[in-house]
N, CA, C and O atoms as a CHARMM CRD file, in Angstrom:
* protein
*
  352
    1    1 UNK  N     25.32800 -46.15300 -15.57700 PROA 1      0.00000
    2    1 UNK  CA    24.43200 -45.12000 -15.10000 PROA 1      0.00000
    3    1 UNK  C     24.85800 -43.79500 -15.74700 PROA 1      0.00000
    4    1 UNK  O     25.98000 -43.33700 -15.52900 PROA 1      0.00000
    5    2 UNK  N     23.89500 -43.12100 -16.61100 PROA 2      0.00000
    6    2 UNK  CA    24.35700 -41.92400 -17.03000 PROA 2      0.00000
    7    2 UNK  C     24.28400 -40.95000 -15.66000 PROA 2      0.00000
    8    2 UNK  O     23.73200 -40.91500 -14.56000 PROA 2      0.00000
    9    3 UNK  N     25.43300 -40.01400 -16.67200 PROA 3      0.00000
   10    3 UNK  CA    25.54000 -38.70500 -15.54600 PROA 3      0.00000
   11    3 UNK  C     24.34600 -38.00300 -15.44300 PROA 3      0.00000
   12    3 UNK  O     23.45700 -38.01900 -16.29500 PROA 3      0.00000
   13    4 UNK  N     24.32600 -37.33700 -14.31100 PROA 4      0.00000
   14    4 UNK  CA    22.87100 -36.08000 -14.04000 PROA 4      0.00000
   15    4 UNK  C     22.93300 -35.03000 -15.07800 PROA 4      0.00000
   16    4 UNK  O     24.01200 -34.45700 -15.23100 PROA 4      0.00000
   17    5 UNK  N     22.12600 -34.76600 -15.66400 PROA 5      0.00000
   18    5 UNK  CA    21.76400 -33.57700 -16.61400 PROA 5      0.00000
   19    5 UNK  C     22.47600 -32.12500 -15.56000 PROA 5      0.00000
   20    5 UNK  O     22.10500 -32.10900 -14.38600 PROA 5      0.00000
   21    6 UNK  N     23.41200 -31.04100 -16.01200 PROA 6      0.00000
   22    6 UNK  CA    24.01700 -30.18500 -15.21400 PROA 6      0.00000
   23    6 UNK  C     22.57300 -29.42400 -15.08500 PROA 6      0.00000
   24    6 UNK  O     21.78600 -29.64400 -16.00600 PROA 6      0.00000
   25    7 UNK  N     22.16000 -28.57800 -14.06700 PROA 7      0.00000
   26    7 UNK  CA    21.07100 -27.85600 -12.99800 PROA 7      0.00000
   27    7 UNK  C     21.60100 -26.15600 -13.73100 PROA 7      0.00000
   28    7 UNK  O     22.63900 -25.55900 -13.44700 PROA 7      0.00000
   29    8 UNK  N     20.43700 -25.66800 -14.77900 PROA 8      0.00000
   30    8 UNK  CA    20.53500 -24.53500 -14.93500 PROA 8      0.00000
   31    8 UNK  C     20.32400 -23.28000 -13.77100 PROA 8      0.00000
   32    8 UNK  O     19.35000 -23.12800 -13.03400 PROA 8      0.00000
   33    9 UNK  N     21.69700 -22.34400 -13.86800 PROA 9      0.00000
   34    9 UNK  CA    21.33800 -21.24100 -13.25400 PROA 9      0.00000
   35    9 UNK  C     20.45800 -20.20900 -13.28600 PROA 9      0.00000
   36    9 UNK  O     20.30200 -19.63700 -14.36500 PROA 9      0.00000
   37   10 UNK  N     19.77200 -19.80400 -12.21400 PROA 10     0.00000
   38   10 UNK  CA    18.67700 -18.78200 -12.29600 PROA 10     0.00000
   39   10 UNK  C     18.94800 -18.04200 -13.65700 PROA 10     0.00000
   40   10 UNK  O     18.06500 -17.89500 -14.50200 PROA 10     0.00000
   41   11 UNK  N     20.53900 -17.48000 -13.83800 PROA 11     0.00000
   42   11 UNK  CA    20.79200 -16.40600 -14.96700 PROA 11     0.00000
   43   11 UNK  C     20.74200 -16.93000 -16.27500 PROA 11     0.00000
   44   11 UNK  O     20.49200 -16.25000 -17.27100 PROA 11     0.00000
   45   12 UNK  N     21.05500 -18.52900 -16.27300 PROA 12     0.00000
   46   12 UNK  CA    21.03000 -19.37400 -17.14000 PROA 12     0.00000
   47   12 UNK  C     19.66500 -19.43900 -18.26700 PROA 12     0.00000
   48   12 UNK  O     19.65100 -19.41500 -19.49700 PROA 12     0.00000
   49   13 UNK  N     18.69300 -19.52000 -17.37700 PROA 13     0.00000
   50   13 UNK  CA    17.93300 -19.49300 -17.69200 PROA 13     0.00000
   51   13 UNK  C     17.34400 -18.87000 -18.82800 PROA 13     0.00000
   52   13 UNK  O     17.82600 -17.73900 -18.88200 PROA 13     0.00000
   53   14 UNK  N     16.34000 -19.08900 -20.00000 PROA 14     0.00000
   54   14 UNK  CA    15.76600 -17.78000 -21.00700 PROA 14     0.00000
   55   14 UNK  C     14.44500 -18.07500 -20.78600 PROA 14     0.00000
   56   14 UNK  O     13.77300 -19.10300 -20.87400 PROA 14     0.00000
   57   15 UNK  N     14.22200 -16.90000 -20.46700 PROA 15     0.00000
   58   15 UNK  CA    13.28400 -15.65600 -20.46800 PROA 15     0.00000
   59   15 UNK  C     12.41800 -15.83900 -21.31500 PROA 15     0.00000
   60   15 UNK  O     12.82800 -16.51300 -22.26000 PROA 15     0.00000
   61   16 UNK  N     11.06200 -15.42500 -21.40400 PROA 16     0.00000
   62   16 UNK  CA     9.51300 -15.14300 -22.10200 PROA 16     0.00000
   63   16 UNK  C     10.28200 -13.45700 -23.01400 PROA 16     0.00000
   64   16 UNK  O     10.87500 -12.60400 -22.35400 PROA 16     0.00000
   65   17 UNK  N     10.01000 -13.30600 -24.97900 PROA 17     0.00000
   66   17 UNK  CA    10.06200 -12.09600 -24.58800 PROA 17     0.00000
   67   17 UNK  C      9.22200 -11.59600 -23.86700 PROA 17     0.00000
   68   17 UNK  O      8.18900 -12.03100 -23.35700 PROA 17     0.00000
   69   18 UNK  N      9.98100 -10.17000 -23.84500 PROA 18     0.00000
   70   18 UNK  CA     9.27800  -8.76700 -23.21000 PROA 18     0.00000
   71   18 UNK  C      9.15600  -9.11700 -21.46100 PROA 18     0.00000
   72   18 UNK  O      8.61400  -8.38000 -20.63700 PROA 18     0.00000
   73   19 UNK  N      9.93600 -10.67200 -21.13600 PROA 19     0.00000
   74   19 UNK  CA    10.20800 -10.34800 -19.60700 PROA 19     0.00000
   75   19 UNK  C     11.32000  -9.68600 -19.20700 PROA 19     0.00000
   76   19 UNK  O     11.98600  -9.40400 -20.20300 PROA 19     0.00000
   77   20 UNK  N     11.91700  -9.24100 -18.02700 PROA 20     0.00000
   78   20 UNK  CA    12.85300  -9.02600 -17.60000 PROA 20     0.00000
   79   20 UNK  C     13.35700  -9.61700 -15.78300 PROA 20     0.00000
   80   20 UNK  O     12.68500  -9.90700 -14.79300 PROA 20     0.00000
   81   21 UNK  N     14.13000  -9.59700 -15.92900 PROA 21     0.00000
   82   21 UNK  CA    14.65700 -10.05000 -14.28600 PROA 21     0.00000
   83   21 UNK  C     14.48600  -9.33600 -13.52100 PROA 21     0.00000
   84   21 UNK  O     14.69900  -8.15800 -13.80500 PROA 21     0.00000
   85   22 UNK  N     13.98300  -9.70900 -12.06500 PROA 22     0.00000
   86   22 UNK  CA    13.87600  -8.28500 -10.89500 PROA 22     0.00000
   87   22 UNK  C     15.35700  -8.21700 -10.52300 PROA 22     0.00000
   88   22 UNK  O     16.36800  -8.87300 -10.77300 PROA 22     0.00000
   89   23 UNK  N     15.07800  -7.27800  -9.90900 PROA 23     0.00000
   90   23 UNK  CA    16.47800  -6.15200  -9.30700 PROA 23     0.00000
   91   23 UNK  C     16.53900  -7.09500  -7.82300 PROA 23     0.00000
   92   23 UNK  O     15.78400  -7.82500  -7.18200 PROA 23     0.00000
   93   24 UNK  N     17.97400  -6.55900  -7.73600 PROA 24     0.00000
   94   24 UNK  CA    18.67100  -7.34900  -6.51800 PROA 24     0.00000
   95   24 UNK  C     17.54400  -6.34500  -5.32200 PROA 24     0.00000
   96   24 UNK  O     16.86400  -5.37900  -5.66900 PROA 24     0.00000
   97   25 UNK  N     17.60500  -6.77500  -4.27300 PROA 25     0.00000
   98   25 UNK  CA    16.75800  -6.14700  -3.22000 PROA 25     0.00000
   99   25 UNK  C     17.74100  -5.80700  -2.29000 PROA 25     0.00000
  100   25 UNK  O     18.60300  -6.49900  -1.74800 PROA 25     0.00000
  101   26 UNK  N     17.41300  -4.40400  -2.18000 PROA 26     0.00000
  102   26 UNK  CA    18.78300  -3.43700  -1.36500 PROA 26     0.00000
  103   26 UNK  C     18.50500  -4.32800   0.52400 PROA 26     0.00000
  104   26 UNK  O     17.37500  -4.64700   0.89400 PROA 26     0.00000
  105   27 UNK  N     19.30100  -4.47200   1.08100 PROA 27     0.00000
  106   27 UNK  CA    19.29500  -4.76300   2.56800 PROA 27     0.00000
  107   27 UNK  C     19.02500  -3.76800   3.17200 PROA 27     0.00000
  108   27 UNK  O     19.48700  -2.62800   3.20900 PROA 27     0.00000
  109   28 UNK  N     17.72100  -4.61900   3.95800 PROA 28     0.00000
  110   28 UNK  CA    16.51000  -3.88200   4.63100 PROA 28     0.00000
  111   28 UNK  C     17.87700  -3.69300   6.18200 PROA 28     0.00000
  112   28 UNK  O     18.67900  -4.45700   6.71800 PROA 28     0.00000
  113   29 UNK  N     17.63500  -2.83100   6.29100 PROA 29     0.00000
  114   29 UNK  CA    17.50900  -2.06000   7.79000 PROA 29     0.00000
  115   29 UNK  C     16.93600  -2.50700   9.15000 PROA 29     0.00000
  116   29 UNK  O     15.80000  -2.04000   9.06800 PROA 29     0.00000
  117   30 UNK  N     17.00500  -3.10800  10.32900 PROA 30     0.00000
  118   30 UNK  CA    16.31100  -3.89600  11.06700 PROA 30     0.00000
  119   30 UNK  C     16.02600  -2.50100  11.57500 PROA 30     0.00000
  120   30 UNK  O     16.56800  -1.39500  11.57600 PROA 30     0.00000
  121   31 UNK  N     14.73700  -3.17300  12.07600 PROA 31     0.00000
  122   31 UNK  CA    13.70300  -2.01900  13.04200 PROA 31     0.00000
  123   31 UNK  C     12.76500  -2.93100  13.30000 PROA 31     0.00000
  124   31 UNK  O     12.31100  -3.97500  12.83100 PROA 31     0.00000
  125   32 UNK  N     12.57800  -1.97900  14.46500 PROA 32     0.00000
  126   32 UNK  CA    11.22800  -2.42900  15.69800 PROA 32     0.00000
  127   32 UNK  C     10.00200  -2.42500  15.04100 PROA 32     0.00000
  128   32 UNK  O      9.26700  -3.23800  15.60100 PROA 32     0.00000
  129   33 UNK  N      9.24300  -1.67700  13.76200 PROA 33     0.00000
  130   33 UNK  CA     8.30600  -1.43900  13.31900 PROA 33     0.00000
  131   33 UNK  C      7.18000  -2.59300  13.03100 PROA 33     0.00000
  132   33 UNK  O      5.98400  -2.42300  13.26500 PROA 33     0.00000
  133   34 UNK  N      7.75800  -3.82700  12.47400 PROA 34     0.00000
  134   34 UNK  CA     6.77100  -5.16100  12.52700 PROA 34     0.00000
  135   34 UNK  C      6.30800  -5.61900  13.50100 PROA 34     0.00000
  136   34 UNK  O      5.27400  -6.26900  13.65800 PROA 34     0.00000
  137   35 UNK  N      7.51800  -5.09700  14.61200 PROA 35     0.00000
  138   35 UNK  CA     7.52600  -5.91600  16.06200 PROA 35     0.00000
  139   35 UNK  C      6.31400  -5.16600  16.35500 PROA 35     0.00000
  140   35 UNK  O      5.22200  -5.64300  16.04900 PROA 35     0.00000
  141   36 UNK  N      6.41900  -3.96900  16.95400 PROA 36     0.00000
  142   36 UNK  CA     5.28400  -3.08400  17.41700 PROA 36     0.00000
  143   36 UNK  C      4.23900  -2.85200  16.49600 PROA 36     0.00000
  144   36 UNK  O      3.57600  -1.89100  16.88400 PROA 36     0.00000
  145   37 UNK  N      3.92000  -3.20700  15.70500 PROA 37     0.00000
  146   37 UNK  CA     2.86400  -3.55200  14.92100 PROA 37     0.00000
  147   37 UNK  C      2.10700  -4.81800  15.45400 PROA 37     0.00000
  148   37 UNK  O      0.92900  -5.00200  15.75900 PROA 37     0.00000
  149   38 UNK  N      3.11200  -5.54600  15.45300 PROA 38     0.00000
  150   38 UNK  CA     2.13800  -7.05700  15.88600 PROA 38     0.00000
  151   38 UNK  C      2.21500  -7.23200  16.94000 PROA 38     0.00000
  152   38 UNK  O      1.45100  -8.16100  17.20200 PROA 38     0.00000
  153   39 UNK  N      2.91300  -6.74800  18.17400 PROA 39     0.00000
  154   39 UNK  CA     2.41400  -7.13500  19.18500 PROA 39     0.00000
  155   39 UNK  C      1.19400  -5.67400  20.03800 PROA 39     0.00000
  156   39 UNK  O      0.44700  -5.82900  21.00400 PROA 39     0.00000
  157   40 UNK  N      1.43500  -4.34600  19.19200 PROA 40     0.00000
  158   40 UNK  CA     0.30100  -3.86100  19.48300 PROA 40     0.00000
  159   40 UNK  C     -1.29700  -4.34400  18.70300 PROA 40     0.00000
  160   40 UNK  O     -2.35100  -3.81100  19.05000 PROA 40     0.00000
  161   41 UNK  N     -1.22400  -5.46900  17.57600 PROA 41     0.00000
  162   41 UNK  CA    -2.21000  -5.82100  17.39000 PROA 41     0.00000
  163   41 UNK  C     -2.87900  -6.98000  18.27100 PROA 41     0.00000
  164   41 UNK  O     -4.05500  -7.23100  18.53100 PROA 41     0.00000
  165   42 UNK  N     -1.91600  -7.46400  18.55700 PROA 42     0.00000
  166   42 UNK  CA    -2.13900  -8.58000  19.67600 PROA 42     0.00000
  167   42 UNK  C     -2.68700  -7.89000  20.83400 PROA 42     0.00000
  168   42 UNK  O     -3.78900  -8.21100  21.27900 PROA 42     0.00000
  169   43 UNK  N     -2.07600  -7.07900  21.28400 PROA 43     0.00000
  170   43 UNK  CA    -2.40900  -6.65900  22.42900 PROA 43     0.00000
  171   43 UNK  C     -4.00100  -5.51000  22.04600 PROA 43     0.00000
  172   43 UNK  O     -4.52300  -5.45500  23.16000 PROA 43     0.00000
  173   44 UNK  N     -4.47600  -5.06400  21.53600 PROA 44     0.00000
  174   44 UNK  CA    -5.64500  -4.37000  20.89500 PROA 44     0.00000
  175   44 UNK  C     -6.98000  -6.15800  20.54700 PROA 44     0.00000
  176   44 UNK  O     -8.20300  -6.27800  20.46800 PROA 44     0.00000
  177   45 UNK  N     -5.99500  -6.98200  20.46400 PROA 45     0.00000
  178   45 UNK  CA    -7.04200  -8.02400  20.70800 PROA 45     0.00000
  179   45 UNK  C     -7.09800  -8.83700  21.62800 PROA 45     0.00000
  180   45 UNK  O     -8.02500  -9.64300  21.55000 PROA 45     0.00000
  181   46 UNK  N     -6.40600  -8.91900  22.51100 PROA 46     0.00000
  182   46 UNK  CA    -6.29700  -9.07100  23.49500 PROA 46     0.00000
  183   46 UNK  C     -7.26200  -8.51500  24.60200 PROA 46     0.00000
  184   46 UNK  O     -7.89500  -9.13700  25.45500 PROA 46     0.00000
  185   47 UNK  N     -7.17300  -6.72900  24.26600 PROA 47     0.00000
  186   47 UNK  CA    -8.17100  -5.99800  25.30800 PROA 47     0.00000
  187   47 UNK  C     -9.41700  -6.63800  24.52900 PROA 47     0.00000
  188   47 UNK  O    -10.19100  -7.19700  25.30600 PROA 47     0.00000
  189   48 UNK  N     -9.75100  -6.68400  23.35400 PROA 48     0.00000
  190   48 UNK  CA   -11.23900  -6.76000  23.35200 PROA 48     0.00000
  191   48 UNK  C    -11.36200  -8.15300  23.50600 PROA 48     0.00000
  192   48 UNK  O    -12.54200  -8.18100  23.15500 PROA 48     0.00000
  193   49 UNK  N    -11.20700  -8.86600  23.65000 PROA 49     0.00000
  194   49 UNK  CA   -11.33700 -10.56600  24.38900 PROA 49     0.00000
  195   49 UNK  C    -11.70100 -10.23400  25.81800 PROA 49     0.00000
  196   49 UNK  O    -12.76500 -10.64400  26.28100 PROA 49     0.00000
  197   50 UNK  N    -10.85400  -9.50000  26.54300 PROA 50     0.00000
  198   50 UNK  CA   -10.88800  -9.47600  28.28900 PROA 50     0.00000
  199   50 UNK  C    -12.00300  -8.24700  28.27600 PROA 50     0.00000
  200   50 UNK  O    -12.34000  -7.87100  29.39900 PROA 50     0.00000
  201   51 UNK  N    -12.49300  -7.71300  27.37900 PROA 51     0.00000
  202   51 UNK  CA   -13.24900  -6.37800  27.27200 PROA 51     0.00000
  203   51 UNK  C    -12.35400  -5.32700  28.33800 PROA 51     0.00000
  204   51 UNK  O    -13.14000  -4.66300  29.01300 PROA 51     0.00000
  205   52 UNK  N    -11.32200  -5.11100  28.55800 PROA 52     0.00000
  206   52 UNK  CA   -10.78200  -4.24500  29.22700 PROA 52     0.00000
  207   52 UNK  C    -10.26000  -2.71900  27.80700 PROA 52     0.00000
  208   52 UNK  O     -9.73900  -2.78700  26.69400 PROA 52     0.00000
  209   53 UNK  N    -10.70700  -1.66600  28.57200 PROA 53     0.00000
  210   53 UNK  CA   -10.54100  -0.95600  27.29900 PROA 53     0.00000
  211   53 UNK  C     -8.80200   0.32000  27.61300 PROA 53     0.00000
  212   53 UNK  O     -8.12900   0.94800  26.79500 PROA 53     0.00000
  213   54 UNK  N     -8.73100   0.24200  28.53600 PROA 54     0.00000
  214   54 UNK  CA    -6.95300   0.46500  28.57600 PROA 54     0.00000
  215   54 UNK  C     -6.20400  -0.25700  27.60200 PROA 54     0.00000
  216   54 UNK  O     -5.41500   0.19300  26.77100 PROA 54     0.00000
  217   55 UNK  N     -6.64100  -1.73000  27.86000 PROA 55     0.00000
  218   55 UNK  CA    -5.69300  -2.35900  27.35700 PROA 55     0.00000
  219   55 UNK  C     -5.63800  -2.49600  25.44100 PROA 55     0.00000
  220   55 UNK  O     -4.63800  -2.51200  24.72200 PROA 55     0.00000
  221   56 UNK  N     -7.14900  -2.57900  25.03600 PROA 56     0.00000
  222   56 UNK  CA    -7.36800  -1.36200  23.18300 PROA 56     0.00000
  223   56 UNK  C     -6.79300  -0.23200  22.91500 PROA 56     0.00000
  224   56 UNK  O     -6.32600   0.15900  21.84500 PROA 56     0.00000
  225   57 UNK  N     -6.85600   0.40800  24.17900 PROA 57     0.00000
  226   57 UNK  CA    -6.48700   2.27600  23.89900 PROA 57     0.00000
  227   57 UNK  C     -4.42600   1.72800  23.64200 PROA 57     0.00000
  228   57 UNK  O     -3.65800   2.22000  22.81500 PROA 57     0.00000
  229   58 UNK  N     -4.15200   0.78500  24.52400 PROA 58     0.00000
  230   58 UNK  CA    -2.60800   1.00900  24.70100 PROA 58     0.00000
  231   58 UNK  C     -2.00000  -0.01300  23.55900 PROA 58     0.00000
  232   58 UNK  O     -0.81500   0.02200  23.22700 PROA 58     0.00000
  233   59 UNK  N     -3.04900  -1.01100  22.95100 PROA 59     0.00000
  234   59 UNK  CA    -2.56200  -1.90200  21.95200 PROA 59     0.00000
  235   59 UNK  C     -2.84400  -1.16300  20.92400 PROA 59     0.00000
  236   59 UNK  O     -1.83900  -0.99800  20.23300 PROA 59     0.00000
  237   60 UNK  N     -3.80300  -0.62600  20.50300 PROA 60     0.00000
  238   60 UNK  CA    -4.15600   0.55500  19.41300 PROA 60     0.00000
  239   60 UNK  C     -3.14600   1.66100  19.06600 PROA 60     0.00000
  240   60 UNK  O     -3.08800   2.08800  17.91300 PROA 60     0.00000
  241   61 UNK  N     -2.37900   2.11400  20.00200 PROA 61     0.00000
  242   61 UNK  CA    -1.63300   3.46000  20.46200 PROA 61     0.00000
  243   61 UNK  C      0.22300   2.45800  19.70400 PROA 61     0.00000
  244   61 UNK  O      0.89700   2.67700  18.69700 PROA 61     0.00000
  245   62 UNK  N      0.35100   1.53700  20.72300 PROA 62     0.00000
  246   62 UNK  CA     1.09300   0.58800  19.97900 PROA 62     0.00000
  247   62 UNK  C      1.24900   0.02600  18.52500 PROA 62     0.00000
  248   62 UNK  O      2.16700   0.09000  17.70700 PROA 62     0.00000
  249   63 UNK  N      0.39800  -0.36700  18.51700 PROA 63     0.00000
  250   63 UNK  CA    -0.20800  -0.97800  16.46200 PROA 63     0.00000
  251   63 UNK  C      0.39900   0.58800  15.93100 PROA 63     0.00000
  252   63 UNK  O      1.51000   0.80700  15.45000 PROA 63     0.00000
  253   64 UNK  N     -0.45400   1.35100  16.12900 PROA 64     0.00000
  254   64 UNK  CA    -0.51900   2.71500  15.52100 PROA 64     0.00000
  255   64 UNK  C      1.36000   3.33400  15.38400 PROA 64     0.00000
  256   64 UNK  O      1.93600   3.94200  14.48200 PROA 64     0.00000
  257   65 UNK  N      1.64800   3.02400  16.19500 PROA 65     0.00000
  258   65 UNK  CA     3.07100   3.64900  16.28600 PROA 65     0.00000
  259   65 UNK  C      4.08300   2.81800  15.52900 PROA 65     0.00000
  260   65 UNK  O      5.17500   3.18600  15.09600 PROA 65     0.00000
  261   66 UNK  N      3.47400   1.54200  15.44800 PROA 66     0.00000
  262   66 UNK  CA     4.59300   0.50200  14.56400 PROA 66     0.00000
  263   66 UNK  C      4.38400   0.88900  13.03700 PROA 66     0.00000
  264   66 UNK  O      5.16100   1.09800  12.10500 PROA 66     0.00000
  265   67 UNK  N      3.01700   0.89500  13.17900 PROA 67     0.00000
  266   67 UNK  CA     2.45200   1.02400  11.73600 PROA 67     0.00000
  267   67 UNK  C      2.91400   2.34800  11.30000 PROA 67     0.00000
  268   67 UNK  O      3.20200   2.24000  10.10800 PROA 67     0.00000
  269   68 UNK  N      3.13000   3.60500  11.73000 PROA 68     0.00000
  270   68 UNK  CA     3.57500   5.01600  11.34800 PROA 68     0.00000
  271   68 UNK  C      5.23900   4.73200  11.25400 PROA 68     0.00000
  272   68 UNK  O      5.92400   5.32800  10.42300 PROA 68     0.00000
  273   69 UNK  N      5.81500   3.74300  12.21200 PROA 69     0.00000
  274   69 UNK  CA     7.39200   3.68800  11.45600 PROA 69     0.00000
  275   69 UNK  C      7.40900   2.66800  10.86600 PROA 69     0.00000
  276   69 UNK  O      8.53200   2.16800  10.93500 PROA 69     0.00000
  277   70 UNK  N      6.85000   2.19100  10.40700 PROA 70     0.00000
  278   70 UNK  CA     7.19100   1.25900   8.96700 PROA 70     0.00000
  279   70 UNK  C      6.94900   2.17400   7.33400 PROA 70     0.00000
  280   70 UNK  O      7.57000   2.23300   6.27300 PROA 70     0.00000
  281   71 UNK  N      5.71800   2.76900   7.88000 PROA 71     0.00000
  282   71 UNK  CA     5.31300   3.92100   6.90800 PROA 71     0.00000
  283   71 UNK  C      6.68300   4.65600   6.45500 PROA 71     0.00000
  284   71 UNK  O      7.15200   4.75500   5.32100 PROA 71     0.00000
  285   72 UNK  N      7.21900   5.17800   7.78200 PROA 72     0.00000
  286   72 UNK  CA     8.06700   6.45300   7.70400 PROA 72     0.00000
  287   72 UNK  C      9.05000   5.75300   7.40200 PROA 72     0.00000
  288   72 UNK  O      9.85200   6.55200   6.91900 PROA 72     0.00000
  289   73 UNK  N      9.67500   4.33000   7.37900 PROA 73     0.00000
  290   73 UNK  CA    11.01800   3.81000   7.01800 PROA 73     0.00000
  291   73 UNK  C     10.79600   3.41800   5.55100 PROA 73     0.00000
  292   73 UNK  O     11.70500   3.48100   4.72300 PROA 73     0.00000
  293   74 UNK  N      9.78400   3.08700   5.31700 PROA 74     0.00000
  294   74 UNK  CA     9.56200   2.43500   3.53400 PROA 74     0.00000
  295   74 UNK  C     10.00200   4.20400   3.13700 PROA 74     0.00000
  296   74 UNK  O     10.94000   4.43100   2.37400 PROA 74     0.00000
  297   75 UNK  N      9.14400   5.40000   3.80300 PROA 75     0.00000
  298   75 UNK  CA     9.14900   6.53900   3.10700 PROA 75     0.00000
  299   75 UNK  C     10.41000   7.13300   2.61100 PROA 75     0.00000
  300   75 UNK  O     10.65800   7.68800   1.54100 PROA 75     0.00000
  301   76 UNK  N     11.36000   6.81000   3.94400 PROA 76     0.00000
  302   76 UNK  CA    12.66000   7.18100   3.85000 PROA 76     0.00000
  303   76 UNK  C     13.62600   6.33900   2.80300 PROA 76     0.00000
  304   76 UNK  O     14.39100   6.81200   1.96300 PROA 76     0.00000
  305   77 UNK  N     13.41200   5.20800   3.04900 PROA 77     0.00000
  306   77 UNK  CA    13.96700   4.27300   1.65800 PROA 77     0.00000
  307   77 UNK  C     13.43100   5.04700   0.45700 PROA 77     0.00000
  308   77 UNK  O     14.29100   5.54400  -0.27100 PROA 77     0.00000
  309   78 UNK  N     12.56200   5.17000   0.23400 PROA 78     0.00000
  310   78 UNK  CA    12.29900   5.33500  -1.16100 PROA 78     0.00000
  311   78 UNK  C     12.67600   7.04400  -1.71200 PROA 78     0.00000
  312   78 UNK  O     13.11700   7.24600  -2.84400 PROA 78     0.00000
  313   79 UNK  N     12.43500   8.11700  -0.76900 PROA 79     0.00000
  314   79 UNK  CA    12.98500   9.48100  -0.90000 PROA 79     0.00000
  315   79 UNK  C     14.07200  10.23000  -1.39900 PROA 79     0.00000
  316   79 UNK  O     15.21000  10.10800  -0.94500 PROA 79     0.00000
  317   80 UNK  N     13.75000  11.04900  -2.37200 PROA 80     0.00000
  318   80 UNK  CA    15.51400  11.38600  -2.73200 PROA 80     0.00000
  319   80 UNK  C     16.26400  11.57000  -1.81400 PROA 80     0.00000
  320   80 UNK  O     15.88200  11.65600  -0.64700 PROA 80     0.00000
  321   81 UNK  N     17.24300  11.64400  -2.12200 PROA 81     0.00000
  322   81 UNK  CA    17.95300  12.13200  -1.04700 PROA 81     0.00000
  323   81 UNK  C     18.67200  13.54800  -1.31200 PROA 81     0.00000
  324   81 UNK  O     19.75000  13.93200  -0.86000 PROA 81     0.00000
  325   82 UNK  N     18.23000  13.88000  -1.73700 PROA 82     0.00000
  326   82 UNK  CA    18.24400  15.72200  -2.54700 PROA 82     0.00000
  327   82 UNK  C     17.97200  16.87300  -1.75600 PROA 82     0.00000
  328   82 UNK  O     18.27700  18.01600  -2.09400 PROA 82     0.00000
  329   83 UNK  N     17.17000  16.43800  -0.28400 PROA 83     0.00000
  330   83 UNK  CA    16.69900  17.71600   0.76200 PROA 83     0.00000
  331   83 UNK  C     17.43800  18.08900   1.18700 PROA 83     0.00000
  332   83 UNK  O     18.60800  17.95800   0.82900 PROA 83     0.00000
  333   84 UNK  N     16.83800  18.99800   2.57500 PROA 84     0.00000
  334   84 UNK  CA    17.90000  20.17000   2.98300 PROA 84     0.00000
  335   84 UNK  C     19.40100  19.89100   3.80300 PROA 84     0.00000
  336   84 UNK  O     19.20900  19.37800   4.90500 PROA 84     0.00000
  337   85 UNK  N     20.12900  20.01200   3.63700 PROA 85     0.00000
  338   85 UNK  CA    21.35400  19.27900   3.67400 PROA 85     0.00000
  339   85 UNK  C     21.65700  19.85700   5.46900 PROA 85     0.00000
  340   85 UNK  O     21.58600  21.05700   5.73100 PROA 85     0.00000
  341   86 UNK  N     21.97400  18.84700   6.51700 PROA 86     0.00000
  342   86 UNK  CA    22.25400  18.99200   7.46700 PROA 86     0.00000
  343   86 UNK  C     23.96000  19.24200   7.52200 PROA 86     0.00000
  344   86 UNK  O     24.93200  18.79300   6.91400 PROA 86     0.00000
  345   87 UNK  N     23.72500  20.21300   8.60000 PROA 87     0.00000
  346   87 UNK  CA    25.07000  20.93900   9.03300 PROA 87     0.00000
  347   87 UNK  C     26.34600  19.58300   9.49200 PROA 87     0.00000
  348   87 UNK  O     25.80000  18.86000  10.32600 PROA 87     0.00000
  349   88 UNK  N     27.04900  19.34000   9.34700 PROA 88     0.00000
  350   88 UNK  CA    28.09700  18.07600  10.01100 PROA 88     0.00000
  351   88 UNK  C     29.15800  18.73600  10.98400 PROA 88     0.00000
  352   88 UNK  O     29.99000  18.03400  11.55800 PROA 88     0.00000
């Protein structure tokens, strides 16, 4: 029985020209932001199933608030970090 052919490494690998390899992906930060996103979307469909409209205004208000810190955490990842320098 011949041996197994050795299993090239990802790095091993060659490339198409003019491709290149993606970049390592910096470690994300845990936050609530997906969470409250999806369960204020749930809950925004939820009210309109039961037609109760508290319960849209407070899943909407929810969605809305997950969705503004995911915004504001991608924003902050990506921002120089060059602004106004806090006092320590």
């Amino acid at each position: 029985m011949p041996a197994p052919e050795p299993q090239l490494l990802p790095d091993d690998v060659l490339l198409p020209p003019g491709w290149s390899r993606p970049r390592e992906m910096a470690e994300a930060r845990p936050t609530l932001a997906p969470v409250l996103l999806a369960f204020g979307l749930a809950g925004t469909a939820l009210g309109l199933l039961v037609s109760a409209l508290g319960i849209v205004v407070l899943g909407a208000l929810v969605a809305a608030l997950g969705g503004g810190m995911w915004a504001w955490d991608s924003f902050q990842a990506t921002a120089p970090h060059g602004g106004p320098q806090e006092d320590a």
